[in-house]
C-alpha positions as CSV (number, residue, x, y, z in Angstrom):
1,X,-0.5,-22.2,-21.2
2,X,0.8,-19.3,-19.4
3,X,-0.8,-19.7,-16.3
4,X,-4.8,-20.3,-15.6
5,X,-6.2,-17.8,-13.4
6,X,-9.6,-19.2,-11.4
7,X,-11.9,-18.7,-8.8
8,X,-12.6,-20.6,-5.7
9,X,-16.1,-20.7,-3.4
10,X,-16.1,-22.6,-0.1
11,X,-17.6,-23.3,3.2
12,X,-16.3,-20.4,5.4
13,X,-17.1,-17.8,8.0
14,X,-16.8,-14.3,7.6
15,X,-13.6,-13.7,9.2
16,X,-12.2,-16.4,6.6
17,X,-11.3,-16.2,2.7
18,X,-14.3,-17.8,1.7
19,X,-13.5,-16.5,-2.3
20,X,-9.6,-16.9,-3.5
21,X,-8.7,-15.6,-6.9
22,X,-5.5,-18.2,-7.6
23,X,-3.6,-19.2,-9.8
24,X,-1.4,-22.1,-11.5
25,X,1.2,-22.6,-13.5
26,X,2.6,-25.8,-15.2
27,X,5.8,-24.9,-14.6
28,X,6.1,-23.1,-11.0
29,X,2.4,-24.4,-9.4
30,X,0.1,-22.6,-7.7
31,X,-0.4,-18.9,-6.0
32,X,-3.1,-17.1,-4.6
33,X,-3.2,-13.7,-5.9
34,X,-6.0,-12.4,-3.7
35,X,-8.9,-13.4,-1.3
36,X,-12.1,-11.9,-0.4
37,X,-13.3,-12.7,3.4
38,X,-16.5,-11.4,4.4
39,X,-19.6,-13.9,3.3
40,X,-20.8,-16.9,4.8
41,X,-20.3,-19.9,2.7
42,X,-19.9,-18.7,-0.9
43,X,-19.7,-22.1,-2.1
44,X,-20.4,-21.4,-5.7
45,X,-18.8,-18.1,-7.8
46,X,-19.4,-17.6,-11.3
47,X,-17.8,-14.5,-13.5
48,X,-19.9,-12.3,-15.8
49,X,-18.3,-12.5,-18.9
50,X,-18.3,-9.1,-19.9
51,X,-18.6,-7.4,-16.9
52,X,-15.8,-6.7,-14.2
53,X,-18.4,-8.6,-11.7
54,X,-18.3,-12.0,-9.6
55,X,-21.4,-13.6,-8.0
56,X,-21.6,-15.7,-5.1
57,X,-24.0,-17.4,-3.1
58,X,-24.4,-17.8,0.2
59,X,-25.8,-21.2,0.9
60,X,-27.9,-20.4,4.3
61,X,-30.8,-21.0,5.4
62,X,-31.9,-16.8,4.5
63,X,-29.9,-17.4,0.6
64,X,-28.3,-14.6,-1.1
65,X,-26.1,-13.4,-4.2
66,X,-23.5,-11.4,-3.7
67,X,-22.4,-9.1,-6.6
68,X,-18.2,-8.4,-6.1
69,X,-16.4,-5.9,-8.5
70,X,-13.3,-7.9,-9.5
71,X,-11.2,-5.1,-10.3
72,X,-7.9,-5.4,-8.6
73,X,-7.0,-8.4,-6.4
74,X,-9.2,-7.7,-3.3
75,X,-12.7,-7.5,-4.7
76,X,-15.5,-5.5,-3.3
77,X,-19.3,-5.6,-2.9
78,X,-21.5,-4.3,-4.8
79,X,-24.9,-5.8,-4.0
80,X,-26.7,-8.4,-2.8
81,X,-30.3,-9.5,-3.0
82,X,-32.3,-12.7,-1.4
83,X,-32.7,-16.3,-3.7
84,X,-36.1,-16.5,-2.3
85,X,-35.2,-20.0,-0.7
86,X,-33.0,-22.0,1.5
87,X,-29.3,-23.1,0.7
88,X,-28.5,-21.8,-2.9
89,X,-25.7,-23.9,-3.9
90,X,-26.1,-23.3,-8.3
91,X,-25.6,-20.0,-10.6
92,X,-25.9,-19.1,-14.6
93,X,-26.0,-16.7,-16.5
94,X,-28.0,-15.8,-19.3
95,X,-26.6,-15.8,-23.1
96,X,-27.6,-11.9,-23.1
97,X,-26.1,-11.2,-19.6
98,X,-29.0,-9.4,-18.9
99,X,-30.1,-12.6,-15.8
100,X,-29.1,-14.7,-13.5
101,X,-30.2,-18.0,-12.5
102,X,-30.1,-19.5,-9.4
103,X,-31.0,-23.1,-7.8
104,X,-31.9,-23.4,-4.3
105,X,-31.2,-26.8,-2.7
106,X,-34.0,-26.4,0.1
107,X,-37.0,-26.7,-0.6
108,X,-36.6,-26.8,-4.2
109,X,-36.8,-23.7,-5.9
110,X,-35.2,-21.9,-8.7
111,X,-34.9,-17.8,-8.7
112,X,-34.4,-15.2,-11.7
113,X,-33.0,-12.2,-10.9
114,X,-32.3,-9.3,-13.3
115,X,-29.0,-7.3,-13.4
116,X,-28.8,-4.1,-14.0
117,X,-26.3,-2.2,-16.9
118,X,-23.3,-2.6,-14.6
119,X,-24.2,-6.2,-13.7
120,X,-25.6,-5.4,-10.1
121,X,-28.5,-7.3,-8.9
122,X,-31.9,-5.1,-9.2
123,X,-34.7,-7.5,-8.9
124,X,-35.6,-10.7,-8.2
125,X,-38.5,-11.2,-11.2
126,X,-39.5,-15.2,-10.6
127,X,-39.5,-17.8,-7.9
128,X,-40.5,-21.3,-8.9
129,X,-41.1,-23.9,-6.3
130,X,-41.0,-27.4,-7.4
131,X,-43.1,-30.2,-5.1
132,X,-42.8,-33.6,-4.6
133,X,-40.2,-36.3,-3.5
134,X,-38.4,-39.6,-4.5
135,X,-37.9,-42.9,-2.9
136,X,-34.5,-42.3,-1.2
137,X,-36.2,-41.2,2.2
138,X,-33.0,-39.7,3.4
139,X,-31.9,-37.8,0.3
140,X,-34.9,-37.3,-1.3
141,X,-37.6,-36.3,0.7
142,X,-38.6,-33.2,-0.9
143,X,-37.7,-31.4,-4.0
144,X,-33.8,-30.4,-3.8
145,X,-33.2,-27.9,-6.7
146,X,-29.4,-28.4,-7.8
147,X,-28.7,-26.3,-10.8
148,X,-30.2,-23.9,-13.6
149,X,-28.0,-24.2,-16.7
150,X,-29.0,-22.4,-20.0
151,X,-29.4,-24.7,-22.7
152,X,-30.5,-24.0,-26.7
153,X,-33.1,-21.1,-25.6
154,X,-34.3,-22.9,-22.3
155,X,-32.9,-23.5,-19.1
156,X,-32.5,-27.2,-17.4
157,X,-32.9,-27.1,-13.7
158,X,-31.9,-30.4,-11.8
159,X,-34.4,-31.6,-9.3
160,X,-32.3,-34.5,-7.2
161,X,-35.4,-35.0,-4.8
162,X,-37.6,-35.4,-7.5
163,X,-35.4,-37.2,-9.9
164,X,-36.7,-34.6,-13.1
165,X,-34.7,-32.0,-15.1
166,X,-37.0,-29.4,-15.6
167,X,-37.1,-27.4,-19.0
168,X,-38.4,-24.0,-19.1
169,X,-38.4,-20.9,-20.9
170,X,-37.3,-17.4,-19.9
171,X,-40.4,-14.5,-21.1
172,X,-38.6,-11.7,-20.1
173,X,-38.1,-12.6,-16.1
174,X,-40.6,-15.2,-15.7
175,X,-40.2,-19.0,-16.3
176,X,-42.8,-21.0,-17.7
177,X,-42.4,-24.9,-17.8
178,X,-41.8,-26.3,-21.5
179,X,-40.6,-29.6,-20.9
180,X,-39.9,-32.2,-17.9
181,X,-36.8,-35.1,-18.6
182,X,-37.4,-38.1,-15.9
183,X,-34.4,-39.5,-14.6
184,X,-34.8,-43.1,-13.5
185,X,-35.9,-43.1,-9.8
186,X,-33.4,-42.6,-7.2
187,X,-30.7,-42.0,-9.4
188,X,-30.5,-38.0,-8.1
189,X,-30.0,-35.8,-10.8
190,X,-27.1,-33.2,-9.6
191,X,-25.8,-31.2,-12.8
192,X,-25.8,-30.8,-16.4
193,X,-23.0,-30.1,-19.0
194,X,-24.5,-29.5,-22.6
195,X,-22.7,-30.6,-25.1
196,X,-19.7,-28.4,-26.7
197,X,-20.0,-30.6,-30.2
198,X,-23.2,-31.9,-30.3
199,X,-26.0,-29.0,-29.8
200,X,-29.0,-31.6,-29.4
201,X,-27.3,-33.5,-26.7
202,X,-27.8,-32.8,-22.7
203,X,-25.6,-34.5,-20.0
204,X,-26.1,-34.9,-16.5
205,X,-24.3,-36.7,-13.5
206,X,-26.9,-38.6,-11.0
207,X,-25.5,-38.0,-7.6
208,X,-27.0,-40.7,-6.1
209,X,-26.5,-43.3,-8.6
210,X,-23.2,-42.5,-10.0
211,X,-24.7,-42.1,-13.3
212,X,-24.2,-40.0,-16.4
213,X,-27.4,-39.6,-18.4
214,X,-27.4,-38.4,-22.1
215,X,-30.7,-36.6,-23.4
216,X,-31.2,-35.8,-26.7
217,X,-33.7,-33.1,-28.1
218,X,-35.9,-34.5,-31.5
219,X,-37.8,-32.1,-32.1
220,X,-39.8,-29.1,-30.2
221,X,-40.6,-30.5,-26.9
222,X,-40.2,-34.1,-27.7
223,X,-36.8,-35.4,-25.6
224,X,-35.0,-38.9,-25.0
225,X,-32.9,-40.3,-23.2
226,X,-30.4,-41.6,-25.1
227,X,-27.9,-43.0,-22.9
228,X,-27.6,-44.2,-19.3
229,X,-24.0,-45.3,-18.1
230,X,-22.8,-46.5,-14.6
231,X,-19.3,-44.2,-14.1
232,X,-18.1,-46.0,-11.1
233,X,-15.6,-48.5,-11.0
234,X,-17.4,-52.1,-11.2
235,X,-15.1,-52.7,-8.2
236,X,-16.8,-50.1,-6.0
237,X,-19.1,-51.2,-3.6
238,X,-19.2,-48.4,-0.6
239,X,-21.0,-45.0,-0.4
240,X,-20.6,-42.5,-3.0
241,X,-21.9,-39.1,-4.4
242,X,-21.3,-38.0,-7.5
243,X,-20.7,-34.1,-8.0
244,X,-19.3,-32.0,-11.2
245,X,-19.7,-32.9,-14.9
246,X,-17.7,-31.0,-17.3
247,X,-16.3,-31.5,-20.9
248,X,-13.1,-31.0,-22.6
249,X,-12.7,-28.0,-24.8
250,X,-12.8,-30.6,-27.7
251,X,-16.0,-32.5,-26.4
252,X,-14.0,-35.7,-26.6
253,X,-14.1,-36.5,-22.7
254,X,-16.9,-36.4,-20.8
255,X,-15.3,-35.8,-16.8
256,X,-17.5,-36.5,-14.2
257,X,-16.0,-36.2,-10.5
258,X,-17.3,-38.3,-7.2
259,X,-16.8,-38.5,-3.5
260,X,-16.7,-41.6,-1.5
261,X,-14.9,-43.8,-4.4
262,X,-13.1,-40.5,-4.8
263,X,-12.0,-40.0,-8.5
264,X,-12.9,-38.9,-11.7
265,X,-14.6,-40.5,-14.6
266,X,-13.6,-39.3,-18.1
267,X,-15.6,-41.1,-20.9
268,X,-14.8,-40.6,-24.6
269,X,-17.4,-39.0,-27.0
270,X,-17.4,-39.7,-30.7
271,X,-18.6,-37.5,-33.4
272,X,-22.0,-39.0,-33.1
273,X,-22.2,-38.2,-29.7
274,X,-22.1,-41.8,-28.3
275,X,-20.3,-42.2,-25.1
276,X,-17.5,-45.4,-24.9
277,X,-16.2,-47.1,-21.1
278,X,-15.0,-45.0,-18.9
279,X,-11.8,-44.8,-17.5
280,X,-11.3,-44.3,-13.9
281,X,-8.8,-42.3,-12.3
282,X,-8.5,-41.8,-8.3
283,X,-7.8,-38.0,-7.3
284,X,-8.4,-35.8,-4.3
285,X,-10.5,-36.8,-1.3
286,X,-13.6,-35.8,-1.9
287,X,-14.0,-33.6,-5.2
288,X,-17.0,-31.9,-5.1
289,X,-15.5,-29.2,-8.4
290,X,-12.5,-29.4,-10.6
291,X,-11.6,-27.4,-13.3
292,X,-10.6,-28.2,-17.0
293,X,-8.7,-26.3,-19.2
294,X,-6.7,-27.7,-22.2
295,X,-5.0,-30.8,-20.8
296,X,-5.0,-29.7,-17.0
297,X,-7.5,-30.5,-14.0
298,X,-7.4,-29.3,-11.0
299,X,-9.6,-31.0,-8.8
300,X,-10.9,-29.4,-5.1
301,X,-11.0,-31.3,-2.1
302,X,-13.4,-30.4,0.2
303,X,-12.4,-32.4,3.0
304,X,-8.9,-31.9,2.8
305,X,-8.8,-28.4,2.0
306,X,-6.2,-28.2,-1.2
307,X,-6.4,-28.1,-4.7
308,X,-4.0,-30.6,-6.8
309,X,-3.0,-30.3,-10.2
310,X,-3.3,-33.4,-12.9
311,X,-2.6,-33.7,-16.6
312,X,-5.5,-35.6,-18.8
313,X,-3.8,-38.0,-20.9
314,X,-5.6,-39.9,-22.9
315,X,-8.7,-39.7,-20.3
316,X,-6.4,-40.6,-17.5
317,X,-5.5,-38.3,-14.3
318,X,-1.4,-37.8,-14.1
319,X,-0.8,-36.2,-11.1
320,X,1.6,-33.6,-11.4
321,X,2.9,-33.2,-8.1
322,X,1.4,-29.6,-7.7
323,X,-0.6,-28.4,-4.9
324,X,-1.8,-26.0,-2.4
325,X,-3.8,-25.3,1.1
326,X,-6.8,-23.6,0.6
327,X,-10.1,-23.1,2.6
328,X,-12.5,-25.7,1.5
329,X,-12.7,-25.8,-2.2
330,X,-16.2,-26.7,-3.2
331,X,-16.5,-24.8,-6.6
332,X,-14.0,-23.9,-9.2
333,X,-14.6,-22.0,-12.2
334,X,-12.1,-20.1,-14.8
335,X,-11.5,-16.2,-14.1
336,X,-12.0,-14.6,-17.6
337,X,-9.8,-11.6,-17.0
């Protein structure tokens, strides 16, 4: 690997560098190429992958998305339009490119927005607003939106209040409801990682349970849940919140990160899609995102502020004695050019 260029989104003020465009290196470690001050908590990014653009949110109570031009190592705004709803804290893209999807954790809605030719933000087209609650009375009393992830022609949005993954179709801007998964009460349904290997197959992490769930689609509209697995170590006992999922490249491991017991999960996948015991591996205090790319992970934590860099052997964390500083790392995702 010669080098892994990524993208950081944080908690931050204006006058900070809420977005850093890094890098690492197995060989030298980590530098930070460029930062981009200027937005209040942009504490999830996400690169259109054909487009020189970056989106951000910013998770206040009035939400946003930012459009940046990445073009050189300072980027620069290009738009911005209003999520319709409080504290957007997920984004997607489209397969075409052509929208962009975002959760909002308060109150429980998910927007569309359409982009124009050059990627910029035009419209927002649809605002659904979930209702309802579960029995956690301090996490989940109202609908808490998570994430909006495109998956075989639909997209999943994660309802932790509610403890559904909602299924719905996109007609050109608009979202109508196709299909509703319910997650077993409480358990908090956070994010979802489809399956690299397995089309059929849908993952998700339960924040509030430690959980990973496995759906599987049998036909058109007809779901199950095919697998429910406890990630934590059988030792833990305290508070925790689990927080990303993400496969290998391979769709071998299954990595799900969580704060409180602070580590990562990695569970092997067969070819049939069955998940085996995970293994357990402690990491950075809190890791809200890490990133994977061939055998590297670089985990966030949010309350230390830094980034460390492990090697995944054989679903185990090695730590490799790289890290940096950085302004609250709460999301991490790949820079594609």
């Amino acid at each position: 690997m010669n080098g892994l260029y990524f993208w950081t989104g944080s908690y931050a003020r204006p006058d900070q560098n809420g977005i850093s465009r890094c890098r690492f290196d197995p060989e030298t470690g980590f530098t930070v190429p460029g930062a981009y001050p200027g937005l209040t908590n942009p504490s999830y990014v996400l690169e259109h992958p054909a487009l020189p653009v970056l989106y951000a949110v910013e998770e206040t109570e009035e939400g946003a998305v930012c459009a940046l031009g990445t073009e050189g190592d300072r980027p620069g705004l290009l738009g911005r339009i209003g999520t319709g709803g409080a504290s957007p804290c997920h984004l997607s893209l489209s397969p075409d490119g052509r929208w962009l999807y975002c959760a909002n954790y308060m109150g429980g809605s998910v927007a569309v927005i359409r982009l124009d030719g050059a990627g910029i933000p035009a419209e927002r087209t649809c605002l659904v607003r979930h209702e309802g609650k579960g029995p956690n009375p301090l996490r989940q009393e109202m609908a808490h939106a998570h994430c909006a992830v495109p998956w075989r022609g639909l997209i999943g949005v994660c309802d932790l209040g509610e403890d559904r993954v909602y299924l719905y179709e996109n007609k050109e801007g608009t979202l109508r409801e196709t299909a509703v998964l319910q997650a077993p009460p409480g358990s908090g349904p956070r994010h979802l990682a489809p399956d690299p290997a397995r089309p059929d197959l849908l993952w998700c992490a339960a924040e509030l349970s430690g959980e990973v769930f496995c759906w599987q689609q049998t036909g058109p509209g007809a779901f199950v849940l095919r697998q429910r697995i406890r990630t934590l170590p059988a030792s833990f006992t305290g508070e925790n919140t689990a927080a990303a999922i993400r496969f290998t490249e391979d769709g071998k491991w299954l990595l799900v990160s969580h704060r409180g017991a602070d580590g990562i999960a990695a569970l092997p996948v067969d070819e049939d899609g069955n998940a085996g015991e995970p293994v357990w591996s402690p990491c950075v205090r809190g890791p809200r995102d890490f990133l994977l790319r061939g055998d590297t992970v670089l985990a966030g934590s949010q309350r230390d502020g830094e980034i460390r860099a492990y090697t995944l052997e054989a679903g185990r964390l090695r730590d490799t004695g790289f890290r940096m500083e950085i302004q609250e790392p709460v999301c991490l995702q790949q820079a594609l050019r």
